[in-house]
PyMOL Python script that loads the backbone (N, CA, C, O; Angstrom):
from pymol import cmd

cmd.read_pdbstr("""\
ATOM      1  N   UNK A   1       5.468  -3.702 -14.907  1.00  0.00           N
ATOM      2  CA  UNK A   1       4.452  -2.934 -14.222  1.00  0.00           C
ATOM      3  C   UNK A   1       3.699  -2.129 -15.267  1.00  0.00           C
ATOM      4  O   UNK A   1       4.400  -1.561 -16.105  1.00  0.00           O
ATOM      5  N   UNK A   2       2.370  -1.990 -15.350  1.00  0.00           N
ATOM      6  CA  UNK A   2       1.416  -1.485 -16.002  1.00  0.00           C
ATOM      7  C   UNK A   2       1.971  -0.186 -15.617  1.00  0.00           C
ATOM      8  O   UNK A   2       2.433   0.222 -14.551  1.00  0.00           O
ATOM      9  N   UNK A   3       1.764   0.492 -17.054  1.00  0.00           N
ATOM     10  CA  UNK A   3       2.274   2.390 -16.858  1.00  0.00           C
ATOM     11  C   UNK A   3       3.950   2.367 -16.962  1.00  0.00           C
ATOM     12  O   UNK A   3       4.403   3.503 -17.103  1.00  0.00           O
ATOM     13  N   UNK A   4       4.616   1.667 -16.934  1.00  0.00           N
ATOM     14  CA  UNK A   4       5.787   2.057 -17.062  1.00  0.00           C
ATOM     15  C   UNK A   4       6.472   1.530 -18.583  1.00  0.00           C
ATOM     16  O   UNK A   4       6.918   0.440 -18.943  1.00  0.00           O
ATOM     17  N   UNK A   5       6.362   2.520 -19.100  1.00  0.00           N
ATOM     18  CA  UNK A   5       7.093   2.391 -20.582  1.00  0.00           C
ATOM     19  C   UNK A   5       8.628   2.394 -20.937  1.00  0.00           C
ATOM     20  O   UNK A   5       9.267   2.346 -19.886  1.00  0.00           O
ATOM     21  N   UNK A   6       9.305   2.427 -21.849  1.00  0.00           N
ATOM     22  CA  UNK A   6      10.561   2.227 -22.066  1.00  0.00           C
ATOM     23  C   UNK A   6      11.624   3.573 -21.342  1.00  0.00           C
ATOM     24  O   UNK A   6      12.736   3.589 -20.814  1.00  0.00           O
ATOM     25  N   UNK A   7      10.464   4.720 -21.699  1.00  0.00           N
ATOM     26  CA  UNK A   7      11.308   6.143 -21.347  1.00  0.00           C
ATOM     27  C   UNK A   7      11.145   6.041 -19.434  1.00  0.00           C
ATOM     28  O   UNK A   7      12.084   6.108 -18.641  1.00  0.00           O
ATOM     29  N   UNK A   8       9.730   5.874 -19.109  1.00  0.00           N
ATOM     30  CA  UNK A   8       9.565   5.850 -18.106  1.00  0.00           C
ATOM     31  C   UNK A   8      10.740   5.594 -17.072  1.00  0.00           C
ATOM     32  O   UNK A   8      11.239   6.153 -16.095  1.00  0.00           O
ATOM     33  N   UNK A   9      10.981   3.939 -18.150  1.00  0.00           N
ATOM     34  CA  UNK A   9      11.810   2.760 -16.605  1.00  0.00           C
ATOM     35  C   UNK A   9      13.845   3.556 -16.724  1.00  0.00           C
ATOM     36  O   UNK A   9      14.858   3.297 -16.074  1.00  0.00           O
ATOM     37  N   UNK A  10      13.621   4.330 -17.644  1.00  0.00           N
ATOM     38  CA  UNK A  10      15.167   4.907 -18.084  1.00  0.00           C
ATOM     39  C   UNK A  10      15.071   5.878 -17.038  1.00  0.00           C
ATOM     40  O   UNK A  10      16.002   5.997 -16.241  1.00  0.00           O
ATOM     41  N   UNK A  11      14.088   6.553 -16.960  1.00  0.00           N
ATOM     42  CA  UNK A  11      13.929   7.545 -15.688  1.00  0.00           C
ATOM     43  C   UNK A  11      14.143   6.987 -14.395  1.00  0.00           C
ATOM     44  O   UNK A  11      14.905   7.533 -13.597  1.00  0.00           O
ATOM     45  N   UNK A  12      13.418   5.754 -14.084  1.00  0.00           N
ATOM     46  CA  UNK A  12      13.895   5.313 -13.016  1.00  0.00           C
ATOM     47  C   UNK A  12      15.099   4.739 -12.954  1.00  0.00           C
ATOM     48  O   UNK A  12      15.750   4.838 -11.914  1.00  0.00           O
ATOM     49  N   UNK A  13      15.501   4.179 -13.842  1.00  0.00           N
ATOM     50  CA  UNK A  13      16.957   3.655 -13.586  1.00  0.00           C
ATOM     51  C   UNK A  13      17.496   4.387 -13.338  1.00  0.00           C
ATOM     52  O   UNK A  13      17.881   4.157 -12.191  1.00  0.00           O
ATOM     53  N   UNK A  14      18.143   5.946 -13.913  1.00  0.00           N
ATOM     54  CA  UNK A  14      18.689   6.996 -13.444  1.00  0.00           C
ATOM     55  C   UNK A  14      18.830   7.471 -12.249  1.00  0.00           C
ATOM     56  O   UNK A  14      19.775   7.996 -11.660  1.00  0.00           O
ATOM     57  N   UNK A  15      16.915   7.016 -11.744  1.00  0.00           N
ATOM     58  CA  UNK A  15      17.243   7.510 -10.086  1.00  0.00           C
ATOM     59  C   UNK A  15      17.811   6.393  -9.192  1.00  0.00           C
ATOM     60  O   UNK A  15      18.039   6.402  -7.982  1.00  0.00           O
ATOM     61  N   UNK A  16      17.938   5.661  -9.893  1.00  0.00           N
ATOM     62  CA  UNK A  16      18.859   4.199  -9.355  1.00  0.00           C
ATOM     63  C   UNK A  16      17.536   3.098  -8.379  1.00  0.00           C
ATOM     64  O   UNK A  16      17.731   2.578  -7.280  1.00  0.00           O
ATOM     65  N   UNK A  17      16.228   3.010  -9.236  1.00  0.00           N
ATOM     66  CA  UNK A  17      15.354   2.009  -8.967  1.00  0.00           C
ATOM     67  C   UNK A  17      15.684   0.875 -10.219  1.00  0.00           C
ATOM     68  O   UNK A  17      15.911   1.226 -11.376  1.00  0.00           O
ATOM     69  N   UNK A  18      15.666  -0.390  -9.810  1.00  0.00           N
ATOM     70  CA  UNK A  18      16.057  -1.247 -10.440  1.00  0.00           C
ATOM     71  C   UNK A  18      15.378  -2.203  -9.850  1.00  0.00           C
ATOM     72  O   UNK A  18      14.998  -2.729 -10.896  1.00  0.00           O
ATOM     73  N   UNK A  19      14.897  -2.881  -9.002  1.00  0.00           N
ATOM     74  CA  UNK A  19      13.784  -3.552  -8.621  1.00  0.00           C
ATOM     75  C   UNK A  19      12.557  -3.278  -8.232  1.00  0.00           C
ATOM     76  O   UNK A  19      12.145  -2.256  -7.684  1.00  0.00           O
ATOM     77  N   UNK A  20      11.713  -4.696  -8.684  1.00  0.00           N
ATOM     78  CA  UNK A  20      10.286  -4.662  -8.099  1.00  0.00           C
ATOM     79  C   UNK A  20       9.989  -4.236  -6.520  1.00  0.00           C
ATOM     80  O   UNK A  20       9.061  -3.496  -6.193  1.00  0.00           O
ATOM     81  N   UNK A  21      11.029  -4.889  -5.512  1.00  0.00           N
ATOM     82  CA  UNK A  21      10.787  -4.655  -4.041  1.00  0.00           C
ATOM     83  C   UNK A  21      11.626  -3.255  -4.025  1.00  0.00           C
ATOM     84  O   UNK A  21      11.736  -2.724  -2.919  1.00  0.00           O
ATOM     85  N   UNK A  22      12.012  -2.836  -4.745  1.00  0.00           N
ATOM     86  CA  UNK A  22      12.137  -0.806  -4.009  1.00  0.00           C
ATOM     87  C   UNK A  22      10.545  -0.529  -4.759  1.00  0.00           C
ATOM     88  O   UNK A  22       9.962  -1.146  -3.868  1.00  0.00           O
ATOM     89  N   UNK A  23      10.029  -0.332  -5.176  1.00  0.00           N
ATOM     90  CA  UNK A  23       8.995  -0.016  -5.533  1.00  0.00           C
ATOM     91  C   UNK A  23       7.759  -0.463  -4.649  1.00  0.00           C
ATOM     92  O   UNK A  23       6.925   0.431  -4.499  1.00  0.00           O
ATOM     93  N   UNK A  24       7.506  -1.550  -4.096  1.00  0.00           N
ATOM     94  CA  UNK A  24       7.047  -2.241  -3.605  1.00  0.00           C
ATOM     95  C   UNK A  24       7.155  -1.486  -2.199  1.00  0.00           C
ATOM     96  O   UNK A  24       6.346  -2.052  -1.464  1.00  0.00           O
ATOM     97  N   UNK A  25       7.685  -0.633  -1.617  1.00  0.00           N
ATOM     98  CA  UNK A  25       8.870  -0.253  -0.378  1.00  0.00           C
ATOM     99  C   UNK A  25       8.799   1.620  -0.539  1.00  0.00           C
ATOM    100  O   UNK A  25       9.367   2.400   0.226  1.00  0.00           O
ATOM    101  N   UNK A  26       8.078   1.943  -1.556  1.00  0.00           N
ATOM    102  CA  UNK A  26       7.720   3.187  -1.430  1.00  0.00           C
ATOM    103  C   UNK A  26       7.177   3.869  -0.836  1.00  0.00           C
ATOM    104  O   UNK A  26       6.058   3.742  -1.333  1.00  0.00           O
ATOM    105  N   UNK A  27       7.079   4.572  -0.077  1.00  0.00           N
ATOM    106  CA  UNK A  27       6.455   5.703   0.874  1.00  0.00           C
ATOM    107  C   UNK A  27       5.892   6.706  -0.223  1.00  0.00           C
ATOM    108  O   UNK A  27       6.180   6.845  -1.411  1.00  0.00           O
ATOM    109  N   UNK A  28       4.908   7.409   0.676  1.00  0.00           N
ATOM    110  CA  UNK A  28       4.082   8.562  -0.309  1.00  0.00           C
ATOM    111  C   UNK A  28       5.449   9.648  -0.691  1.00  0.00           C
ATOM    112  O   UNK A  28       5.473  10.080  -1.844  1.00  0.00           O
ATOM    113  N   UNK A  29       6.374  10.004   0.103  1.00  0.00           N
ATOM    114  CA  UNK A  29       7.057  11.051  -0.489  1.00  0.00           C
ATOM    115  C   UNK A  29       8.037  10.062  -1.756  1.00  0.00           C
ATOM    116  O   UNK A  29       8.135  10.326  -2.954  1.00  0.00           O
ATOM    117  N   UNK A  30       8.509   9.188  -1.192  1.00  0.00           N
ATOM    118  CA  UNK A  30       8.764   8.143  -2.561  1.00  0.00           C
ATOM    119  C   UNK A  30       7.834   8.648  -4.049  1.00  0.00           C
ATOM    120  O   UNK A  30       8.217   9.225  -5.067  1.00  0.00           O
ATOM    121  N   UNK A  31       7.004   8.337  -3.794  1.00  0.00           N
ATOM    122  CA  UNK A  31       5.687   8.703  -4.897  1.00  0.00           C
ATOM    123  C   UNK A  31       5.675   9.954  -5.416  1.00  0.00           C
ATOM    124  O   UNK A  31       5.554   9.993  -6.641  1.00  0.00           O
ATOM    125  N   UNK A  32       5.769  11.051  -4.812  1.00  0.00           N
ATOM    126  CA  UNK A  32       5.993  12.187  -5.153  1.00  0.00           C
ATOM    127  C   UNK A  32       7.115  12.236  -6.062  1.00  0.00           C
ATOM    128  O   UNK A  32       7.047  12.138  -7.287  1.00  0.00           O
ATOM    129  N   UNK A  33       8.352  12.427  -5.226  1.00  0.00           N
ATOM    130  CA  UNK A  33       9.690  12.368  -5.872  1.00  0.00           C
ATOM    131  C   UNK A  33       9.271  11.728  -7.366  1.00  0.00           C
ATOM    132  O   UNK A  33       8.866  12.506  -8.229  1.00  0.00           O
ATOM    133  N   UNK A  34       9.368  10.410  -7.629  1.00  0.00           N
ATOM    134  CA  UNK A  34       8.830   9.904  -8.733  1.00  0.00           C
ATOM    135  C   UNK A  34       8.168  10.742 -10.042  1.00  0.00           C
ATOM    136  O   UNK A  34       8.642  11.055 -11.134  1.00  0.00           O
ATOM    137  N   UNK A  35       6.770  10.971  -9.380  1.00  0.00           N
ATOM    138  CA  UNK A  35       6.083  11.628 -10.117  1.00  0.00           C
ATOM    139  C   UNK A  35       6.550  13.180 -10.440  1.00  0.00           C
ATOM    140  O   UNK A  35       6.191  13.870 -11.394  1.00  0.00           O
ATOM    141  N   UNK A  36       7.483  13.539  -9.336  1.00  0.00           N
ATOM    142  CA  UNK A  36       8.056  15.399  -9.863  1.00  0.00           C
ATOM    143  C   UNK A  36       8.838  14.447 -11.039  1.00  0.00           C
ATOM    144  O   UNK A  36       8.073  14.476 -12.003  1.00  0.00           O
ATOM    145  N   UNK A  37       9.704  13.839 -11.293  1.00  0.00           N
ATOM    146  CA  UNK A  37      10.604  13.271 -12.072  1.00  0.00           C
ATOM    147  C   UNK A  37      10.199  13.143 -13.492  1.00  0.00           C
ATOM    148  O   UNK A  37      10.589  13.739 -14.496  1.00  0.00           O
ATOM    149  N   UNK A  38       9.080  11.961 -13.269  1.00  0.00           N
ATOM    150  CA  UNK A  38       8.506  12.017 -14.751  1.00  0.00           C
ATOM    151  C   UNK A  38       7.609  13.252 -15.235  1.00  0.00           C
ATOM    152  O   UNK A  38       7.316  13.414 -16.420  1.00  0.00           O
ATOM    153  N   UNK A  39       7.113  14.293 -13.979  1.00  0.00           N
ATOM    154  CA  UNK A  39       6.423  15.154 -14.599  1.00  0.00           C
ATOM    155  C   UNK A  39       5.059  14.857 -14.518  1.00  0.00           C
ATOM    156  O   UNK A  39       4.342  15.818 -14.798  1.00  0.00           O
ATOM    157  N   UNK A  40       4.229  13.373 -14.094  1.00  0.00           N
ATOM    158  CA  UNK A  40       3.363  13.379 -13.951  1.00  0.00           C
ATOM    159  C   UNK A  40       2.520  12.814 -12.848  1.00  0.00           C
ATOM    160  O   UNK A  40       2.433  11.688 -12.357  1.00  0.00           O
ATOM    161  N   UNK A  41       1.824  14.159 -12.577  1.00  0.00           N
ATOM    162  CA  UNK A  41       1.342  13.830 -10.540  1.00  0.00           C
ATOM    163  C   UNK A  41       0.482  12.815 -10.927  1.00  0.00           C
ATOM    164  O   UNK A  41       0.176  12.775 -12.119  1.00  0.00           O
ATOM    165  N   UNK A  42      -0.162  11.638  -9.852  1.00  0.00           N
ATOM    166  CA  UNK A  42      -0.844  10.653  -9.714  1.00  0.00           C
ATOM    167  C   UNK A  42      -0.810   9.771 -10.692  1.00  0.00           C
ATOM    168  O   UNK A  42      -1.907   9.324 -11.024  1.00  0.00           O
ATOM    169  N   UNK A  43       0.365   9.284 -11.403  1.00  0.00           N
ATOM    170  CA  UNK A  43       0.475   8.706 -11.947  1.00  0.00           C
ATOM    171  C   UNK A  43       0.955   7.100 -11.729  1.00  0.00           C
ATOM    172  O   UNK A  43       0.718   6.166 -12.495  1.00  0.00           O
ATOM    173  N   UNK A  44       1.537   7.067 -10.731  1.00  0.00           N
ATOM    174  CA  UNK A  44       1.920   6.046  -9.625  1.00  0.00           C
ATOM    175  C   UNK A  44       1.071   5.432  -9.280  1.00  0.00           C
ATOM    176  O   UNK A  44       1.004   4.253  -9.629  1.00  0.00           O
ATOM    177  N   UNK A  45       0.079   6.023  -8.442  1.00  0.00           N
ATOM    178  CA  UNK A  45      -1.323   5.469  -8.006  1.00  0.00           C
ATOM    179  C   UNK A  45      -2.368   5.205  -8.970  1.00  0.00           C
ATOM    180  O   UNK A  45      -3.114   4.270  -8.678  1.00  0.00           O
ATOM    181  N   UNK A  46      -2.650   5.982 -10.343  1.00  0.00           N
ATOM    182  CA  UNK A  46      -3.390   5.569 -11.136  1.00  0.00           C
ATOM    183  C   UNK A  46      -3.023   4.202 -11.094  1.00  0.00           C
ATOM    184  O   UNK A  46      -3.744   3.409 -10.489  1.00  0.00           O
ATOM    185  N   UNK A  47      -1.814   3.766 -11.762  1.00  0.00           N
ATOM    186  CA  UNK A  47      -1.516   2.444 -12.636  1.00  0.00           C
ATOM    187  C   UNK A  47      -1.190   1.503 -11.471  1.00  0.00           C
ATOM    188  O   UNK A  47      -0.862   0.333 -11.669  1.00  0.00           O
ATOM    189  N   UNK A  48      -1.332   2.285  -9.712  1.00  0.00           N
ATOM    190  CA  UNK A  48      -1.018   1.238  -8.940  1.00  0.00           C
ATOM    191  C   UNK A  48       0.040   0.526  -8.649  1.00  0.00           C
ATOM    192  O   UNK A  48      -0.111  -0.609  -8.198  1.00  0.00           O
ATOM    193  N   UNK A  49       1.084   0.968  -8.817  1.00  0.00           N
ATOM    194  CA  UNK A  49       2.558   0.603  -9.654  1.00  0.00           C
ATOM    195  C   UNK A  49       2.842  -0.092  -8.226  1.00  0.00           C
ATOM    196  O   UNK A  49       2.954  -1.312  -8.351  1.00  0.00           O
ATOM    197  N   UNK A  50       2.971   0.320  -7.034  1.00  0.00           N
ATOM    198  CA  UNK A  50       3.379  -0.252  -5.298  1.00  0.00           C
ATOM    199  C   UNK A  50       3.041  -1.549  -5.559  1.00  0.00           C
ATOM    200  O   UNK A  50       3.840  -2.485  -5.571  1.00  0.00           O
ATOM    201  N   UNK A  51       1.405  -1.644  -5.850  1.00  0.00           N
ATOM    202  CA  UNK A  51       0.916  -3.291  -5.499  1.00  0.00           C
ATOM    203  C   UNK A  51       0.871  -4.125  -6.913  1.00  0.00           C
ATOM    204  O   UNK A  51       0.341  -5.224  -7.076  1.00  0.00           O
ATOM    205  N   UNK A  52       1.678  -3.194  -8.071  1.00  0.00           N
ATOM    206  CA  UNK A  52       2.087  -4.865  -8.999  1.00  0.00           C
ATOM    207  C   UNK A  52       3.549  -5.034  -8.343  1.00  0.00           C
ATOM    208  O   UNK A  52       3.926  -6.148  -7.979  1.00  0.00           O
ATOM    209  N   UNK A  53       4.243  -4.054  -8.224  1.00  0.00           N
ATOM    210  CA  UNK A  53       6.278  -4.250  -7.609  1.00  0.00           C
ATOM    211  C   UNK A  53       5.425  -5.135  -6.608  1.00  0.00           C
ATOM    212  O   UNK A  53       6.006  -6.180  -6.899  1.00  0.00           O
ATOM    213  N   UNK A  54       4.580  -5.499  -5.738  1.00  0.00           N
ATOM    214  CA  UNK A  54       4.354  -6.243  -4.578  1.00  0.00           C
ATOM    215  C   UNK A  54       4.235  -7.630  -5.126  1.00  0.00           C
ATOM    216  O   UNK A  54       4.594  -8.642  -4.525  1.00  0.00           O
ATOM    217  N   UNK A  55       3.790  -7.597  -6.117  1.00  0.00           N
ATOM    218  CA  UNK A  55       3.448  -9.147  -6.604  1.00  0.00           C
ATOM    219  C   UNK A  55       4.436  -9.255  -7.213  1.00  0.00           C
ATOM    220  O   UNK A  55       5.338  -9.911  -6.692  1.00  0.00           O
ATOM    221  N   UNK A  56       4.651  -8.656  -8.549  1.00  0.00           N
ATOM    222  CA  UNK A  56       5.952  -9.059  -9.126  1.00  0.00           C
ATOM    223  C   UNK A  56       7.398  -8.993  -8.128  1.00  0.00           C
ATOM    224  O   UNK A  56       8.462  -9.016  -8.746  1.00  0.00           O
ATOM    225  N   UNK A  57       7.435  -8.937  -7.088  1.00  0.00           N
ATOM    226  CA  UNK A  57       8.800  -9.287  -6.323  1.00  0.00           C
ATOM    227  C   UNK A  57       8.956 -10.257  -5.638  1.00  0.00           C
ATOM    228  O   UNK A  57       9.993 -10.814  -5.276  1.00  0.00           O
ATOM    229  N   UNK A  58       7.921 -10.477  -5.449  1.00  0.00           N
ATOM    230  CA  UNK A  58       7.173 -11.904  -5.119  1.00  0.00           C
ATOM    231  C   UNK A  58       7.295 -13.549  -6.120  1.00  0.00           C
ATOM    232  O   UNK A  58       7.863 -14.637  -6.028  1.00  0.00           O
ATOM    233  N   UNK A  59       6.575 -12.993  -6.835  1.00  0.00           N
ATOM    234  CA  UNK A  59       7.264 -13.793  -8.208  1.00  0.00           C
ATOM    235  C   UNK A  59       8.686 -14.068  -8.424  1.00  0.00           C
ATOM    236  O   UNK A  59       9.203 -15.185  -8.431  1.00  0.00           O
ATOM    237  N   UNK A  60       9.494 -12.507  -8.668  1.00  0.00           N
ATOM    238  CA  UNK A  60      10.426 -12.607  -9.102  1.00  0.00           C
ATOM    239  C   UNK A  60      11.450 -13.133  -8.715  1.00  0.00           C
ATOM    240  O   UNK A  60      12.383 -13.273  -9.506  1.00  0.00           O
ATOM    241  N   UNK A  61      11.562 -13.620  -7.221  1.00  0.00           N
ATOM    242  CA  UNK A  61      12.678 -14.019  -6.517  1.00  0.00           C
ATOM    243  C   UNK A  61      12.026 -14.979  -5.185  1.00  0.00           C
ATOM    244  O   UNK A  61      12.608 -15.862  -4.555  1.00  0.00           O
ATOM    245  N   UNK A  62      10.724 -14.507  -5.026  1.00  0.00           N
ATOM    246  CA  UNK A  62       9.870 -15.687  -3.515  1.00  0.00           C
ATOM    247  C   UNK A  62       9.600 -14.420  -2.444  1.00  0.00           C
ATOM    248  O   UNK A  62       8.727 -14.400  -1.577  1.00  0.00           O
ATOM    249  N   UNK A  63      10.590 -13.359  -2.738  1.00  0.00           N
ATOM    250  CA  UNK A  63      10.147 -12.465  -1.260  1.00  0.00           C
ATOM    251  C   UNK A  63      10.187 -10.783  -2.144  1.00  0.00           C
ATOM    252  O   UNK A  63      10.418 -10.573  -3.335  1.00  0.00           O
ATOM    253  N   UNK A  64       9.841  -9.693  -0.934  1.00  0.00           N
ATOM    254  CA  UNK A  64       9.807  -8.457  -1.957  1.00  0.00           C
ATOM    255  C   UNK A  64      11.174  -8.304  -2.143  1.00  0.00           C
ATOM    256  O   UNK A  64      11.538  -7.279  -2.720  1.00  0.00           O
ATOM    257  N   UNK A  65      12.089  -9.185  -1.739  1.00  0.00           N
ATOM    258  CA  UNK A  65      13.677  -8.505  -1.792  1.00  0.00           C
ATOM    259  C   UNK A  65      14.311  -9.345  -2.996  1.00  0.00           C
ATOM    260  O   UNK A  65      15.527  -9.329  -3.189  1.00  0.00           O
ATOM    261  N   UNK A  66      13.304 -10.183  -3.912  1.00  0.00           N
ATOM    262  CA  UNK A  66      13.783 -10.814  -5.235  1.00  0.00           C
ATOM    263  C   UNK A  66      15.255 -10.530  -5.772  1.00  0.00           C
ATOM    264  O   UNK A  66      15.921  -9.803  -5.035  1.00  0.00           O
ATOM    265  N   UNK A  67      15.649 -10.819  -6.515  1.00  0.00           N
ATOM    266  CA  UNK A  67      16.840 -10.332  -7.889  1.00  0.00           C
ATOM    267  C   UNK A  67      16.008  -9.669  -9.247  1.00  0.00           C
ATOM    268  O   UNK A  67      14.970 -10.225  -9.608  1.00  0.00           O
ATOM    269  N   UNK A  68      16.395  -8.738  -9.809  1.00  0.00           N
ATOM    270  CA  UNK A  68      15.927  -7.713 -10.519  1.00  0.00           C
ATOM    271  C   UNK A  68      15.635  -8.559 -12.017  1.00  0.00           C
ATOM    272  O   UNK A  68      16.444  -9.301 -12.575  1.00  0.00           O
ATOM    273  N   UNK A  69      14.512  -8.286 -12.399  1.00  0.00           N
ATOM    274  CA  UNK A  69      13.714  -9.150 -13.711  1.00  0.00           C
ATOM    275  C   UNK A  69      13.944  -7.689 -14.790  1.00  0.00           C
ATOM    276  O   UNK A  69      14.173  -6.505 -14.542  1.00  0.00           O
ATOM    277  N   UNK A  70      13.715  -8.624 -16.319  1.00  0.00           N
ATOM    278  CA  UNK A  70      13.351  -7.540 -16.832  1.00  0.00           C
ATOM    279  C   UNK A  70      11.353  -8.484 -16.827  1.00  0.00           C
ATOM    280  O   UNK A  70      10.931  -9.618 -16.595  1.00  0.00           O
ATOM    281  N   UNK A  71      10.577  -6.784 -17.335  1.00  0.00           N
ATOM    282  CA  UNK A  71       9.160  -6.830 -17.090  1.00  0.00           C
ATOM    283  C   UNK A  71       8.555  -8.439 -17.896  1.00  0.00           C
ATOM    284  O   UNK A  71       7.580  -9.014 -17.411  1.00  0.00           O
ATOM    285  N   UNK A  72       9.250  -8.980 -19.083  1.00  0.00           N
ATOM    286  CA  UNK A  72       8.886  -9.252 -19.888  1.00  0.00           C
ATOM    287  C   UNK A  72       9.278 -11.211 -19.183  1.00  0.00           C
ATOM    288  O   UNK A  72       8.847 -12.258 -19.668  1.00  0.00           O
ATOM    289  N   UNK A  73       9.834 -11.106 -18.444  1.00  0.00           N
ATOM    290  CA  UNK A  73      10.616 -12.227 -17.633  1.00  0.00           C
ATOM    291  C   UNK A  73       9.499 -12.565 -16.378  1.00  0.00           C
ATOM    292  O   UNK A  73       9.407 -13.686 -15.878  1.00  0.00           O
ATOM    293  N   UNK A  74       8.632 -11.342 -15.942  1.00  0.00           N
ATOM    294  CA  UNK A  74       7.956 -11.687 -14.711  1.00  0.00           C
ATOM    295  C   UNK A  74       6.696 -11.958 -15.271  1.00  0.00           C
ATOM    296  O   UNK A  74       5.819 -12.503 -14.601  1.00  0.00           O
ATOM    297  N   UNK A  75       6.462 -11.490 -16.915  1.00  0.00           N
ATOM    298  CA  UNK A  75       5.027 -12.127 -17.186  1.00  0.00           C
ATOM    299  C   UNK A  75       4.754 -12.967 -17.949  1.00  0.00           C
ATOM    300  O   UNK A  75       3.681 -13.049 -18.548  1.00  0.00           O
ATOM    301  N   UNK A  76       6.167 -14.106 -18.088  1.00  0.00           N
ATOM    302  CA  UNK A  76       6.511 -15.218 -18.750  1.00  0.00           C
ATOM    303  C   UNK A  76       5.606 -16.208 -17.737  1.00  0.00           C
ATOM    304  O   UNK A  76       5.272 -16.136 -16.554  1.00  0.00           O
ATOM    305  N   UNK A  77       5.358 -17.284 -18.950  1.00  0.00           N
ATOM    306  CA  UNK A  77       4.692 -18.613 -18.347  1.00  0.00           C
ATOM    307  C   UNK A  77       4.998 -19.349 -16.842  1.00  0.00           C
ATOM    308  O   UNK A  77       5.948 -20.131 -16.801  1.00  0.00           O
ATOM    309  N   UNK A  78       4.273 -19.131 -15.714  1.00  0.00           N
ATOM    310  CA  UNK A  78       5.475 -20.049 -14.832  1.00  0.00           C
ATOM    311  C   UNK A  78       5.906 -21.029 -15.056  1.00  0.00           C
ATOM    312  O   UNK A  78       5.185 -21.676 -15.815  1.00  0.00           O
ATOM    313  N   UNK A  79       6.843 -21.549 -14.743  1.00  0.00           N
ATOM    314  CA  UNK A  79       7.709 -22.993 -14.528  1.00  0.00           C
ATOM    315  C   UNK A  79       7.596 -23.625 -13.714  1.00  0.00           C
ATOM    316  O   UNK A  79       7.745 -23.308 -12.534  1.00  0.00           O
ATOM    317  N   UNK A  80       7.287 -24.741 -14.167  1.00  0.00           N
ATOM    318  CA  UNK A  80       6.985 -25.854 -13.313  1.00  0.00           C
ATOM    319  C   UNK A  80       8.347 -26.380 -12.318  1.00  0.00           C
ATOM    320  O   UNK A  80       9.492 -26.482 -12.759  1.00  0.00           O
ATOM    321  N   UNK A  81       7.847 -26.750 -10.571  1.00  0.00           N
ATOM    322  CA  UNK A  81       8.832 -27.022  -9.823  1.00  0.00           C
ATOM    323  C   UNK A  81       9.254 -28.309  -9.996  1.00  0.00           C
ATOM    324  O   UNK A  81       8.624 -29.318 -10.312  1.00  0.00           O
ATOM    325  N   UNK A  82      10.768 -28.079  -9.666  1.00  0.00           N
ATOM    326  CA  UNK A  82      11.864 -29.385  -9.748  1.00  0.00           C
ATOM    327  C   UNK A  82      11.208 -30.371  -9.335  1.00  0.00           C
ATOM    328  O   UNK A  82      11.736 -31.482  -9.276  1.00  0.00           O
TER     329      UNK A  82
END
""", "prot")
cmd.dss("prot")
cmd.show_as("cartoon", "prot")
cmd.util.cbc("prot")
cmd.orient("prot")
């Protein structure tokens, strides 16, 4: 996800986000929480972070309820089907 850097995603792991579809699954107080965390308000919505977790969970598994990628795995080449 665009905006989320190495320190960033350590922050979220802590709060125990680990997939694209919890993100994807956020509510505005979701968003908040978040942003008190890292310290920075509208930062969520700048980079839009809800509707890439929407695509990338999508990708990552077929539905928003995927298995957990690292970032670098969901913006790999697709693969061609069996």
């Amino acid at each position: 996800i665009i905006g989320i850097d190495p320190d960033t995603e350590r922050i979220l792991h802590d709060m125990g986000v680990s997939r694209y579809a919890e993100i994807a699954h956020w509510t505005s107080s979701d968003i908040e929480r978040v942003e008190r965390a890292l310290n920075r308000p509208g930062r969520v919505g700048l980079d839009n972070w809800v509707e890439q977790a929407r695509v990338l969970a999508r990708y990552a598994g077929g539905t928003e309820a995927g298995r957990p990628v690292q970032p670098a795995e969901a913006i790999a080449e697709p693969r061609e089907a069996a």
